[in-house]
N, C-alpha and C positions, 0 to 999 in steps of 0.2 A: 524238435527231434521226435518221430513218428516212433510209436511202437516196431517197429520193421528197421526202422534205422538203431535204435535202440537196444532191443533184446536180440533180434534174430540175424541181423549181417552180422555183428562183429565175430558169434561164432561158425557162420556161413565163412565168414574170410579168412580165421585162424586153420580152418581148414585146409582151404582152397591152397592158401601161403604155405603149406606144409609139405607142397607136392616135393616130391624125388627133385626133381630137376631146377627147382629152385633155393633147393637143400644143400647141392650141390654146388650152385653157385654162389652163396653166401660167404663162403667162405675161401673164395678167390676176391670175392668184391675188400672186404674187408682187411684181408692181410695187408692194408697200407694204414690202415687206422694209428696214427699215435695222435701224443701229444696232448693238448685239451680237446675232445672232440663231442661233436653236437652230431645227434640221428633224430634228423624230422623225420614226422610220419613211424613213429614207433610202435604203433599196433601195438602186437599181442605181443611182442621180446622175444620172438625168433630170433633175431638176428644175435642174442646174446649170447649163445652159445660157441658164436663162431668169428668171434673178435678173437684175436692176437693174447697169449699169455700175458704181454706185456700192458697190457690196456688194465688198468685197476679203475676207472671213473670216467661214465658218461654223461652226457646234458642230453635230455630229451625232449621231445614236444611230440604230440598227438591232439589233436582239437574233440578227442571222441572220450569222455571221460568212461564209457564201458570196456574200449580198450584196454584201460590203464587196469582195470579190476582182474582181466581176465587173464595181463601180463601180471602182474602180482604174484603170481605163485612162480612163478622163470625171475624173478626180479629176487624174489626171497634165496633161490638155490643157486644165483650165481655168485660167482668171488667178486663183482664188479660192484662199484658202488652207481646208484644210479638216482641222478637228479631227474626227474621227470616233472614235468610243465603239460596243463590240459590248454593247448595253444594251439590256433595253427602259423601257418608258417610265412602269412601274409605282413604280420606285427610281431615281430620277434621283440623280448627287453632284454638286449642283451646289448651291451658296447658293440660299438666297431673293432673291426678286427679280435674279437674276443677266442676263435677257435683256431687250429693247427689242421683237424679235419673236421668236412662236413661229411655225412653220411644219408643217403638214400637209396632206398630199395624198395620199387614198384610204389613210389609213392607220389612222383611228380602226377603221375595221369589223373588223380583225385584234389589236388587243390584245385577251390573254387576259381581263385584270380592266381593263376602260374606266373602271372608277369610280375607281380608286387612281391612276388615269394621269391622268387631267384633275383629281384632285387636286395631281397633283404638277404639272403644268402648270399651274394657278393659282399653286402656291407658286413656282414662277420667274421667274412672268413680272415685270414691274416695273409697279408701281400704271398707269401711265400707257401700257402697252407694248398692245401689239395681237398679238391671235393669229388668224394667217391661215389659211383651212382651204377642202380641197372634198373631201366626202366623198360617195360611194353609197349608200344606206341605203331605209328607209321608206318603200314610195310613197304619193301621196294618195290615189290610187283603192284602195278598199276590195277589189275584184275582185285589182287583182295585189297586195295587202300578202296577203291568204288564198295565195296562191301563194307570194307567198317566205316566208310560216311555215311553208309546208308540204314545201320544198324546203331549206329553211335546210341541217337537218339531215346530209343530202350534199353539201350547197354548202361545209359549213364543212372535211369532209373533204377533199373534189376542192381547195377553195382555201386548205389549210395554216392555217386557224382565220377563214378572212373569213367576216363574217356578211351576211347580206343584209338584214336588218329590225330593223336599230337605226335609230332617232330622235336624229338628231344634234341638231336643236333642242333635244329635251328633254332631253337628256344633257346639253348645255353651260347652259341652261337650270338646269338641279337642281344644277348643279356650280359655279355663281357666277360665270358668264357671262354678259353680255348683249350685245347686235349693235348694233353700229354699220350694218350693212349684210347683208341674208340674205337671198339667193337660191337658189331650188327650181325646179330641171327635168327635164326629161327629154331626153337625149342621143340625136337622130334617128334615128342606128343603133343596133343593138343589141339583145338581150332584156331585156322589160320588166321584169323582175325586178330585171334591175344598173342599171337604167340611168337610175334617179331621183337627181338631185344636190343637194347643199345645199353651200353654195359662201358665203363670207362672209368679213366683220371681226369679231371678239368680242374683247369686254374685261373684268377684272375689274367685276365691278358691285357 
């Protein structure tokens, strides 16, 4: 891990992840969250503020151990108690079927292997459990998906491995998912490239 991956993304991202409009959304993704629930891709603990009253205890994983420093002080001041794991999401050690939810936000576009990670998200999840997600990815206009294949390539360097044109549809789709509920848009500000969403419920199917 590079000095650049190290000290200076993780507070380039905590930023970035701060905007209004993803602020906003957190807390629609989330109000489905019970039970025992796991958040891959836990960054800096934004999303902790906007879990459900009912939610006392999360399982975490982040494979970026500067993350977890800089979530620490959001981890300190919330009610939640919070199991965190420096992992990614490729070798989970957790049992089968061990969670009720899985939780992800804007974090599928950065694992390295997406296919052995939403494998192992299947095998966690519990027959009946729901896995909540809003990722950036793929847009529908044919005009910007030729742009972000064509920018991916610098995109994945500048942003520590995020890709810009995966299809999360298809991805959870081919990986034994199916939606309870999946939404696609595009977020008012921003460049057209990042700023296509797919946003949903998926369950083993």
């Amino acid at each position: 891990m590079g000095f650049y991956s190290k000290r200076i993304f993780p507070r380039v991202l905590d930023f970035v992840m701060r905007d209004p409009q993803m602020s906003k959304e957190r807390p629609l993704v989330l109000a489905n969250a019970e039970g025992d629930i796991f958040e891959i891709g836990f960054g800096t603990g934004l999303n902790l503020r906007h879990y459900p009253e009912s939610v006392k205890k999360i399982t975490t994983a982040d494979p970026h151990p500067t993350m977890g420093k800089i979530a620490q002080r959001r981890v300190d001041a919330s009610p939640i108690d919070v199991e965190h794991h420096v992992i990614g999401g490729e070798k989970l050690p957790f049992e089968d079927e061990s969670f009720d939810t899985l939780v992800c936000t804007w974090t599928l576009c950065s694992i390295p292997d997406v296919e052995a990670a939403l494998k192992q998200f299947h095998r966690v999840l519990r027959k009946d459990g729901k896995f909540l997600f809003i990722e950036h990815g793929l847009a529908h206009d044919p005009k910007v998906q030729k742009w972000q294949h064509r920018v991916n390539p610098l995109w994945k360097k500048i942003g520590d491995g995020c890709n810009l044109n995966r299809n999360h549809r298809e991805l959870l789709q081919d990986h034994h998912f199916a939606f309870d509920e999946l939404d696609t848009f595009n977020f008012e500000k921003g460049i057209s490239i990042a700023t296509y969403m797919y946003k949903g419920i998926a369950r083993k199917a």
